[in-house]
C-alpha positions as CSV (number, residue, x, y, z in Angstrom):
1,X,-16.2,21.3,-25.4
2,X,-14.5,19.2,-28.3
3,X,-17.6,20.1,-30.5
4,X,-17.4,23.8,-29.4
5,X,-13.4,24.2,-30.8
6,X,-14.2,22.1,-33.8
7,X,-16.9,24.9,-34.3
8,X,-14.5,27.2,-34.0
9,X,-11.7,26.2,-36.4
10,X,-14.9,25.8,-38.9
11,X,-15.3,29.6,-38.4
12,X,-11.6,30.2,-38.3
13,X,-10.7,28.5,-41.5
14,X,-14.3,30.3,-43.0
15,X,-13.2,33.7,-41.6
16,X,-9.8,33.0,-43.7
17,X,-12.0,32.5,-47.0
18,X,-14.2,35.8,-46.5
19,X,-11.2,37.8,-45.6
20,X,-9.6,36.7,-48.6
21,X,-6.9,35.0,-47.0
22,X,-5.3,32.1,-48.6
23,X,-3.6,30.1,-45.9
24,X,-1.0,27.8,-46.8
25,X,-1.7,24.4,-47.7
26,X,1.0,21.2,-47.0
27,X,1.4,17.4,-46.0
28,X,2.9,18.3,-42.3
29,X,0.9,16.6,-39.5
30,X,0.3,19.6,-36.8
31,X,-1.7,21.2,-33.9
32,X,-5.1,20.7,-34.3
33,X,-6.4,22.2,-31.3
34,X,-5.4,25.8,-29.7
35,X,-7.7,26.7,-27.2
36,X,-7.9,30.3,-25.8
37,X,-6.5,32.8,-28.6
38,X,-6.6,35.3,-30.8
39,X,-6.9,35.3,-34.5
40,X,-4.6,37.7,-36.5
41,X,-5.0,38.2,-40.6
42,X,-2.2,38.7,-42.4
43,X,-3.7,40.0,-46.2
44,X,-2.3,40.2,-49.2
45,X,-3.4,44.1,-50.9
46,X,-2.9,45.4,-54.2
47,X,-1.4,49.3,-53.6
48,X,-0.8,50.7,-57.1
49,X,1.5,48.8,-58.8
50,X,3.0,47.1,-55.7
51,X,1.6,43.8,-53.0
52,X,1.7,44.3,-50.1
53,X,0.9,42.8,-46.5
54,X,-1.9,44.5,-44.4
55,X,-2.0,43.2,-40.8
56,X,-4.0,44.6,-38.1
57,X,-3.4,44.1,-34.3
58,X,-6.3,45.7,-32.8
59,X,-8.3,43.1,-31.5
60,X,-5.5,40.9,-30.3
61,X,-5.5,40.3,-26.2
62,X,-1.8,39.6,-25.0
63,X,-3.0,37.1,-22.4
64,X,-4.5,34.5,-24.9
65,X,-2.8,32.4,-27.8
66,X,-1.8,34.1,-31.1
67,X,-3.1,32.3,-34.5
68,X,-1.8,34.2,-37.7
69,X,-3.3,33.4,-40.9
70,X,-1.4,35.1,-43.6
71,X,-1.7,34.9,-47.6
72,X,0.4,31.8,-48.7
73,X,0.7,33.9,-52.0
74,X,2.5,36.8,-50.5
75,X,6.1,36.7,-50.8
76,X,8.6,36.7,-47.9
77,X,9.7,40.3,-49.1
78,X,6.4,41.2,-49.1
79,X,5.2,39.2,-45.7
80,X,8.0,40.2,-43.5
81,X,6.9,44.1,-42.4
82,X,3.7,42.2,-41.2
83,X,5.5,39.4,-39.8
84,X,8.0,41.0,-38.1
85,X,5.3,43.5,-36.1
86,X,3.2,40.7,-34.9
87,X,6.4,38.8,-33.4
88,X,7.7,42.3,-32.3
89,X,4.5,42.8,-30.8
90,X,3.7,39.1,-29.4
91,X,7.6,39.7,-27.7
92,X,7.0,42.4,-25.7
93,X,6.7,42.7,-21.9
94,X,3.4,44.3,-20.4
95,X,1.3,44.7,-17.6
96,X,-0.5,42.0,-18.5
97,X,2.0,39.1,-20.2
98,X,5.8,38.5,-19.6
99,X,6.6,38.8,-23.3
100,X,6.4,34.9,-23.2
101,X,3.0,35.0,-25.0
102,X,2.5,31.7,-27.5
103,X,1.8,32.0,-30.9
104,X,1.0,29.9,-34.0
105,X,1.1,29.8,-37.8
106,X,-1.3,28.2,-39.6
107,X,-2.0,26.1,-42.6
108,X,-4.1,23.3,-44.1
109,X,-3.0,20.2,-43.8
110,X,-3.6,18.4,-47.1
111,X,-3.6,14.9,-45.3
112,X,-6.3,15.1,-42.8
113,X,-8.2,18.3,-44.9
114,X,-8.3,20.1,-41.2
115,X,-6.9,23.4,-40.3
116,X,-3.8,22.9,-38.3
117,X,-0.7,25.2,-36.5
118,X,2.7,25.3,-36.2
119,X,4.1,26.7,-32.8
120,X,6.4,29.9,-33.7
121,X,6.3,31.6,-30.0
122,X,10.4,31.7,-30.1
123,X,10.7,32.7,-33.8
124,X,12.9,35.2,-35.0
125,X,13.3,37.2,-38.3
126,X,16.9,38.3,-38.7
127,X,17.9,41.8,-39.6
128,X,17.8,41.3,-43.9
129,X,21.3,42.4,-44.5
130,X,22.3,38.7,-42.7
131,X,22.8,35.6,-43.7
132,X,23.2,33.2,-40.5
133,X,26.9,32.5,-42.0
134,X,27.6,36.2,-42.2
135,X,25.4,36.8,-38.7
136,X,28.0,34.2,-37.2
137,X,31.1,35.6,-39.4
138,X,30.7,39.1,-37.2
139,X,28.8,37.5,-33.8
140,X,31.3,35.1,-33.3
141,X,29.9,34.4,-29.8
142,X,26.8,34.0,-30.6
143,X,25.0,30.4,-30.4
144,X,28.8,29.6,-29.9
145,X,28.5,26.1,-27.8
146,X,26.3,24.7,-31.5
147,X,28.2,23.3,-34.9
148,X,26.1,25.6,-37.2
149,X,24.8,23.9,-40.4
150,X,23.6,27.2,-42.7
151,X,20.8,25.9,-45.0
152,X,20.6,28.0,-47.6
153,X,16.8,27.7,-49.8
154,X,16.2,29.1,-53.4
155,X,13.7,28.2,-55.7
156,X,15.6,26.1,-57.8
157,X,18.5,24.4,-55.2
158,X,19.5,23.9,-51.8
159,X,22.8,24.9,-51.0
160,X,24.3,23.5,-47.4
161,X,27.4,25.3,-46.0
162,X,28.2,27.6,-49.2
163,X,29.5,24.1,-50.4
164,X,26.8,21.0,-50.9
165,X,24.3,22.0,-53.1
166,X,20.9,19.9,-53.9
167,X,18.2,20.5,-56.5
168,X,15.6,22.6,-55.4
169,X,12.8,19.5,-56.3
170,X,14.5,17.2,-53.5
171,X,11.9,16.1,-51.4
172,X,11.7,17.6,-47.5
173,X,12.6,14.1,-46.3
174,X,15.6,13.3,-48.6
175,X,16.6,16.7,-47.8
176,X,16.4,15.5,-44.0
177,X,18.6,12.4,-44.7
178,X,21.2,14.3,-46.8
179,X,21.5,16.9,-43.4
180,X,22.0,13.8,-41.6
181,X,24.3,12.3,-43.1
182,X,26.5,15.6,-44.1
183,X,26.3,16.1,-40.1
184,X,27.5,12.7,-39.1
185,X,30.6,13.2,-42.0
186,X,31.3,15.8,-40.6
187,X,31.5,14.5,-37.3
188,X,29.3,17.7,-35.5
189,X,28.9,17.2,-31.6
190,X,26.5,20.0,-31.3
191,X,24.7,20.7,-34.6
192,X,21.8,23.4,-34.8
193,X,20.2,24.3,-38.2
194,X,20.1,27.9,-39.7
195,X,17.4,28.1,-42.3
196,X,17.7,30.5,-44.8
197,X,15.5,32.1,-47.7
198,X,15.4,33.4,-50.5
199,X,13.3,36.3,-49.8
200,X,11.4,36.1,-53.3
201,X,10.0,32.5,-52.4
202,X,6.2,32.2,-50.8
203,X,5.4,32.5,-47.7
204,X,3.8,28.8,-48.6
205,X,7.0,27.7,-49.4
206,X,8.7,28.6,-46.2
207,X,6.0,27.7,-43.8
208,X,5.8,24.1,-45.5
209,X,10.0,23.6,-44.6
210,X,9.5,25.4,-41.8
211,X,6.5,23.1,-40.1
212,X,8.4,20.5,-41.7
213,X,12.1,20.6,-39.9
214,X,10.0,21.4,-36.6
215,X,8.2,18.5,-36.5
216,X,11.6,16.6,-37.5
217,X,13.7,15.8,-35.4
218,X,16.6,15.8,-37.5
219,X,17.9,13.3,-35.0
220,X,20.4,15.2,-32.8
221,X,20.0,18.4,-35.0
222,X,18.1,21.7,-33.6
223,X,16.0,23.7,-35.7
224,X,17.5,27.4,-34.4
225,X,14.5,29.9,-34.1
226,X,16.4,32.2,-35.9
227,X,15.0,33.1,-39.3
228,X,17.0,34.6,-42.3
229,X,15.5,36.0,-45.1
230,X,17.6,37.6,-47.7
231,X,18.1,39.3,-50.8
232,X,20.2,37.0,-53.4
């Protein structure tokens, strides 16, 4: 059986390459093994003079596992229509799932050369006009027993709080340690994490913090399953 699902990542991963999807490539350790699923393309077309994301959902059955392999080159912009129609889709209640339906991103992890997956079953793209500290500015009850920490990601900085800002180079885990310590300064009981992007950075870019601060602990931290993407 263990032979069988290595066959089928080989065709999953080679499926990627004659579709012309470029799946994302970074050094987080994840899921190797998702047994009973669906695949789901996510490609990047040209249309005139403008990119965009082409996703089909026809062949996807609600009762199995969802893996989405989308372009690392397309651009959150440009990814989130497609994006936001699987999770729609992978959410909702039918005859034949409770809207509780599992689903995965995945990647190529640059360590062990193996396609791998990130579990995004709970994830959540935010309405665009938000940040999470203008979300939490209007829905003041929302998430309200957590001490919010609103990470804020450009291409070129970090920027924690509206206040601490970090060169965009930092690496993930110094990045990690800075959280950390900001959180313990600031004495937080509860603390949850509110990522935030820039919605001109790639897909690549997000699914490399994102698979990152999941498989982090962050110590006491959560990782919120809200998702902002915004326009600077």
């Amino acid at each position: 059986m263990k032979f069988l699902h290595i066959i089928f990542l080989l065709i999953f991963f080679m499926s990627c390459q004659s579709k012309d999807v470029k799946i994302p490539v970074n050094d987080n350790p994840g899921i190797h093994e998702v047994w009973d699923n669906s695949p789901i393309y996510i490609l990047m077309q040209v249309d005139g003079q403008d990119t965009i994301a082409d996703v089909k959902l026809g062949q996807t059955v609600s009762t199995t596992k969802w893996l989405v392999a989308a372009d690392r080159r397309l651009s959150l912009k440009q990814l989130r229509p497609a994006l936001d129609k699987v999770l729609k889709k992978r959410h909702k209640k039918s005859i034949h799932s409770d809207g509780k339906g599992r689903l995965y991103l995945s990647y190529l992890d640059s360590v062990q050369q193996k396609v791998s997956f990130v579990e995004a079953s709970n994830l959540k793209l935010m309405p665009e006009y938000f940040t999470s500290k203008s979300y939490f500015k209007q829905y003041k009850q929302a998430d309200k027993d957590f001490d919010k920490i609103h990470l804020k990601v450009f291409s070129k900085q970090f920027v924690l709080n509206d206040s601490v800002n970090w060169p965009g180079n930092l690496s993930k885990q110094d990045l990690s340690n800075h959280i950390k310590l900001w959180s313990k300064e600031q004495n937080l009981r509860h603390p949850k994490l509110y990522l935030n992007f820039d919605e001109a950075l790639s897909y690549n870019r997000f699914l490399d913090l994102y698979t990152f601060f999941k498989n982090d602990s962050l110590s006491m931290i959560q990782l919120s399953p809200k998702i902002f993407i915004f326009t600077p």
